[in-house]
C-alpha positions as CSV (number, residue, x, y, z in Angstrom):
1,X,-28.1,-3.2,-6.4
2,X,-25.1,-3.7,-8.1
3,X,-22.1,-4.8,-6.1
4,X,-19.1,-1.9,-5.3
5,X,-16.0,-2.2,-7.3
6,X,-12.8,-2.0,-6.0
7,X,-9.1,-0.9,-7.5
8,X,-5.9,-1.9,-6.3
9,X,-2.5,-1.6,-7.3
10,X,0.2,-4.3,-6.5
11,X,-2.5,-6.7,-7.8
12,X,-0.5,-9.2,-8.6
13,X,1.3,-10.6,-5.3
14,X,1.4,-10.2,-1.2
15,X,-0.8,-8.0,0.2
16,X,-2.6,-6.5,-3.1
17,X,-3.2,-10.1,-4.1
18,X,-4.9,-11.5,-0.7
19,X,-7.1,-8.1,-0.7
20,X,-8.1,-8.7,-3.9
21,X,-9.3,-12.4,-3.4
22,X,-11.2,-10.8,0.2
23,X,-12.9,-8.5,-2.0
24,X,-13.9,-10.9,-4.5
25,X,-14.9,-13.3,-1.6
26,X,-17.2,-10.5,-0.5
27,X,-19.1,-10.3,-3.8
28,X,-17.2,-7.2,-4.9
29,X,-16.1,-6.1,-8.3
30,X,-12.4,-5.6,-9.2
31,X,-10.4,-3.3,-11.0
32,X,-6.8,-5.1,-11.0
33,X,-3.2,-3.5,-11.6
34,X,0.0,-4.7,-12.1
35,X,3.0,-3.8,-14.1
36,X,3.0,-7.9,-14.8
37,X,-0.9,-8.2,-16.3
38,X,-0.1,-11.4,-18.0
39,X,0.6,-13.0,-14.6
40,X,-2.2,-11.2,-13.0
41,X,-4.3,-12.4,-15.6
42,X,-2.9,-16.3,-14.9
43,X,-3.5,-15.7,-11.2
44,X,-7.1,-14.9,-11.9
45,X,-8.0,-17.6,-14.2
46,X,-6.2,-20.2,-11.6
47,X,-8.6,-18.8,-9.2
48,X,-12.0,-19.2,-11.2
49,X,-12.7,-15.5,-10.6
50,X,-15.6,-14.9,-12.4
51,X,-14.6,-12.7,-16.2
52,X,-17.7,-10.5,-15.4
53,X,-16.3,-9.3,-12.2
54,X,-12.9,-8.4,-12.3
55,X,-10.6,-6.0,-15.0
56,X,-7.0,-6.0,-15.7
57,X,-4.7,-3.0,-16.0
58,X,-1.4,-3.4,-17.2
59,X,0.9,-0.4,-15.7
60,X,3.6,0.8,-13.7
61,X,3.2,3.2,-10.9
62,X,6.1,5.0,-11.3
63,X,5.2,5.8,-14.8
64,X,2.6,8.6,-13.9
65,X,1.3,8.9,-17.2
66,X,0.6,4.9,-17.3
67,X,-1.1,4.9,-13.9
68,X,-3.2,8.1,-14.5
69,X,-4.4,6.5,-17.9
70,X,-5.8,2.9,-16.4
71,X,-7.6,4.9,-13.4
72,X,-9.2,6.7,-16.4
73,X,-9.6,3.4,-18.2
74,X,-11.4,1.8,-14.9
75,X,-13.8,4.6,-14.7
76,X,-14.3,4.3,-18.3
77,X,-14.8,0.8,-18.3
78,X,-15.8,-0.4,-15.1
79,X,-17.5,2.7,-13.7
80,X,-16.1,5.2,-10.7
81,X,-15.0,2.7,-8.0
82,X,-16.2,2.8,-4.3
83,X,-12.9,1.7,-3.0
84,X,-9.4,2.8,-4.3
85,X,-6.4,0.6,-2.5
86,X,-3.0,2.7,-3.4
87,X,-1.4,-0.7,-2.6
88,X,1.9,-1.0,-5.0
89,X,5.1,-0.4,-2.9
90,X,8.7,-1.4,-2.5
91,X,10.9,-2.5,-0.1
92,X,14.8,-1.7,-1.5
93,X,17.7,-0.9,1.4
94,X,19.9,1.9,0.4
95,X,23.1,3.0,2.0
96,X,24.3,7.0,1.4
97,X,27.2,6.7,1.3
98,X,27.5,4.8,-2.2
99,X,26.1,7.3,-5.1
100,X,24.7,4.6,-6.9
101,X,22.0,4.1,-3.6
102,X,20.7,7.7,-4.7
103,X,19.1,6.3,-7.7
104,X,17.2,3.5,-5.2
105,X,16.4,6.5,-3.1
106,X,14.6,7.9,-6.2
107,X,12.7,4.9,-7.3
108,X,11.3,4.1,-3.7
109,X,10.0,7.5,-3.8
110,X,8.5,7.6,-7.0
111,X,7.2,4.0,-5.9
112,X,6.0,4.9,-2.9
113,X,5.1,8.5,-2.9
114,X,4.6,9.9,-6.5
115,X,3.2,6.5,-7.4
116,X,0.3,6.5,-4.3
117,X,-0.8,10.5,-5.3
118,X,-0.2,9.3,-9.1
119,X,-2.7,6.5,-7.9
120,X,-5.2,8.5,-6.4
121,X,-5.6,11.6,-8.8
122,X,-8.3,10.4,-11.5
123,X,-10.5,9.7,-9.0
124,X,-10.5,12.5,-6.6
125,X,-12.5,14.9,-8.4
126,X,-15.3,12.5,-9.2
127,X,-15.8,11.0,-5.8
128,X,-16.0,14.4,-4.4
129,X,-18.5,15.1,-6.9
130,X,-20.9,11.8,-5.9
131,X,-20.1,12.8,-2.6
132,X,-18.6,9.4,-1.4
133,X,-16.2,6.8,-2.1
134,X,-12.5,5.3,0.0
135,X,-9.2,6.0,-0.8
136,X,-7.2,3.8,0.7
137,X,-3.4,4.0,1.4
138,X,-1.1,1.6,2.6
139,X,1.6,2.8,5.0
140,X,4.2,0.7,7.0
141,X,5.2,0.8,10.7
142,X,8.3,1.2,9.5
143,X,7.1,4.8,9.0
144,X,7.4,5.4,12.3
145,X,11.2,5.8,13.4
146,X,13.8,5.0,11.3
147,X,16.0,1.5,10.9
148,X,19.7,1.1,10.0
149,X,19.9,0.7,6.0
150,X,15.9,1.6,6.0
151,X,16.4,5.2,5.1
152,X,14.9,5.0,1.6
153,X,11.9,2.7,2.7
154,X,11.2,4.2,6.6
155,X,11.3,7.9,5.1
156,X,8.9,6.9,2.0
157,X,6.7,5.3,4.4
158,X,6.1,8.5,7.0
159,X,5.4,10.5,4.0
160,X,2.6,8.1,3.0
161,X,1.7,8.3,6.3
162,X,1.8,12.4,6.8
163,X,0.1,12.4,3.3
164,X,-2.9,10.9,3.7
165,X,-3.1,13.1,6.8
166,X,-3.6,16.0,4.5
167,X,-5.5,14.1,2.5
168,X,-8.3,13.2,4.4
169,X,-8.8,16.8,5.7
170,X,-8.7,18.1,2.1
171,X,-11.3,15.5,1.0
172,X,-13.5,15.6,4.5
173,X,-15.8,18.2,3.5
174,X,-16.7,15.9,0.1
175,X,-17.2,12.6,2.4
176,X,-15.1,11.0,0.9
177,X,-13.3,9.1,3.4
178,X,-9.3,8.6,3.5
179,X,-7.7,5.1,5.1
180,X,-4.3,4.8,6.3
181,X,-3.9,0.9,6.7
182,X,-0.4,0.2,8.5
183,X,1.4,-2.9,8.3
184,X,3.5,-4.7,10.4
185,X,5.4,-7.5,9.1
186,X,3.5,-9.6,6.7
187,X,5.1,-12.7,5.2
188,X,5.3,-11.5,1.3
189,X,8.0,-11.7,-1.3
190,X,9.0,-7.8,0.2
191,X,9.8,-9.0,3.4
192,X,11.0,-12.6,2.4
193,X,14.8,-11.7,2.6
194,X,15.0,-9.7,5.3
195,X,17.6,-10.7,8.2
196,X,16.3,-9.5,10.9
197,X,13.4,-11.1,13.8
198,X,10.0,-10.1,12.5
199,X,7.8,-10.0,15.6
200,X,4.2,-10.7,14.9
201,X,4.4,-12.0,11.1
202,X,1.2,-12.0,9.5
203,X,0.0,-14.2,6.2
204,X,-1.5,-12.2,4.1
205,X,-4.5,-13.4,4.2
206,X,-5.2,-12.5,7.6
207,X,-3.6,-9.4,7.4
208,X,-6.4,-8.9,4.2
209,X,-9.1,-9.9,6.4
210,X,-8.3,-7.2,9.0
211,X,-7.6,-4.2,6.4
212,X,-10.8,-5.3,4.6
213,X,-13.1,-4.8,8.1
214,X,-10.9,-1.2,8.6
215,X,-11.6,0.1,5.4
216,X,-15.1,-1.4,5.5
217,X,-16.2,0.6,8.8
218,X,-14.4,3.8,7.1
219,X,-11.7,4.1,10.0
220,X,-9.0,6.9,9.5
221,X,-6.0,4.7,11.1
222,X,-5.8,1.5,11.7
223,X,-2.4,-0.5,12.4
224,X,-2.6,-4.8,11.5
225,X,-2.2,-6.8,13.4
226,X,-2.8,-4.4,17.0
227,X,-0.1,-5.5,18.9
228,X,2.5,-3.9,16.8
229,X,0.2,-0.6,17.1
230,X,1.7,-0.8,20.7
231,X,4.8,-1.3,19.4
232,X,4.2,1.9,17.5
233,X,2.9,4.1,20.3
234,X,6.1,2.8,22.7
235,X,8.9,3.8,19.5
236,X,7.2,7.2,19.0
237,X,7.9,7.2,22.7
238,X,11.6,6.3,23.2
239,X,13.7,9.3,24.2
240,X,16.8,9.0,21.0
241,X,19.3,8.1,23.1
242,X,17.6,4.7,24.0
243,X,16.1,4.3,20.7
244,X,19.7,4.2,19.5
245,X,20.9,2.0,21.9
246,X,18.3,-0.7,21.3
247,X,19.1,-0.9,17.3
248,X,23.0,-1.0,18.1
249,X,24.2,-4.5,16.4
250,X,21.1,-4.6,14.5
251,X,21.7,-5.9,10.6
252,X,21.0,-3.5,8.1
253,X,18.1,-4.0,5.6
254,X,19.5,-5.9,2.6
255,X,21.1,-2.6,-0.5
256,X,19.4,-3.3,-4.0
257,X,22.8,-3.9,-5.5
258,X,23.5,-7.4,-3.1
C-alpha cells in the first residue's frame, strides 16, 4: 500500500517544519511549501529525508495564483494528497490609528485568510470526488477574544476559526473531514519577540506530536496543549467588563514598523 502524502504550507520553519518531520517520522510522503524553497530544500537535505519521499513548492500564499498553481503541481506530480495542512500564517501587531498599519491589516489577511481558502481550493473538488481526504487548518487561541495591539492577528484568527466551521459542514456530506488545530503559544520564530508571559509554551515538536494524533483520529477541534483549551472556555466566558480589566497594563503586541 502506498504510504499517504501530506501538504503543508509554512514548510520551512516553526510549526510547519516540526509537522513535517512527524509526518515523515511516520512513513508519510510530503508535499512541502515555502515562499523560501532553497532553504526548505537545505533543511531537507540536513535531515536525510529520503528524495523519493518528499516535494518542494516554491510559493507565496498571499499570491493566490502561485499557491493555487503548486496545489495543482502536487496533484500532478505527487498524486491527490490525504492530508492538506493550511499551515502558513503571520503574526504582525498593528495599531489603527497609524494609516500605514492598514496595509499590515491587509497582508495578515491575505496571509491568514485568503491565503488558507487560496490553500485549500485545488483540492476540494477532487477529495470530494474520492470521497475522503483532511483539510487541515491551523487557528490560534488568540482567535478567541481580542488582545491590545492584536487586532490584525486575533481578528484573522476567529475568521480561520469560523471558516473552517463552514467548511466542514459544506464538505460533510463528501467525507471529507475538516480540522481546526488551535495553538497556544508555541516557541517559534512568530512568537519569539513577543513581550508578554506565555503560559504553557510548547516546542514545536511536541506541539507536532499532538496536532499529528488530532488530525490522525479525524477530530473537528482540538486545542494544543489542553490546558489553554480551559483557558479558552473561561475567556469566551468573562463578562467584558472583567475581561477588560484583566488586560489593563498589558503591553501591546510588537507594530511591524518597530
Amino acid at each position: 500500500m502506498m504510504a499517504g502524502l501530506v501538504y503543508i504550507t509554512g514548510a520551512s520553519s516553526g510549526i510547519g517544519q516540526a509537522l513535517a518531520l512527524r509526518y515523515y517520522q511516520a512513513g508519510w510522503r510530503l508535499a512541502l511549501v515555502a515562499r523560501r524553497g532553497v532553504e526548505l530544500q537545505a533543511w531537507a537535505q540536513g535531515q536525510a529525508l529520503s528524495p523519493e519521499r518528499f516535494a518542494i513548492y516554491a510559493a507565496d500564499v498571499c499570491d493566490v495564483a502561485a499557491i493555487t498553481a503548486a496545489g495543482r503541481a502536487c496533484i500532478e506530480r505527487q498524486g491527490l494528497p490525504d492530508v492538506v495542512i493550511g499551515n502558513a500564517g503571520i503574526s504582525l501587531g498593528v495599531d489603527t490609528a497609524i494609516h500605514e498599519d492598514l496595509a499590515v491589516l491587509a497582508r495578515v489577511y491575505a496571509t491568514n485568510n485568503i491565503g488558507l481558502a487560496a490553500t485549500f481550493q485545488p483540492f476540494i473538488t477532487p477529495m470530494n470526488a474520492r470521497g475522503s481526504g483532511s483539510l487541515v487548518g491551523i487557528g490560534s487561541v488568540g482567535g478567541i477574544r481580542g488582545m491590545p495591539g492584536h487586532g490584525a492577528y486575533n481578528a484573522s484568527k476567529a475568521a480561520v476559526i469560523s471558516y473552517l466551521e463552514s467548511l466542514r459542514g459544506e464538505c460533510r456530506a463528501f467525507g471529507v473531514k475538516v480540522v481546526t488545530v488551535v495553538p497556544g503559544y508555541v516557541a517559534t520564530p512568530l512568537t519569539s519577540k513577543n513581550r508578554y508571559g506565555m503560559p504553557f509554551l510548547m516546542q514545536p515538536e511536541a506541539f507536532a506530536e499532538q496536532a499529528f494524533q488530532a488530525i490522525e483520529a479525524g477530530t473537528s477541534y482540538r486545542v494544543i496543549p489542553w490546558q489553554m483549551g480551559i483557558v479558552a472556555k473561561l475567556l469566551r466566558l468573562l463578562p467584558n467588563w472583567l475581561f477588560d480589566r484583566l488586560l489593563a497594563g498589558r503591553p501591546r503586541k510588537h507594530r511591524a514598523a518597530e
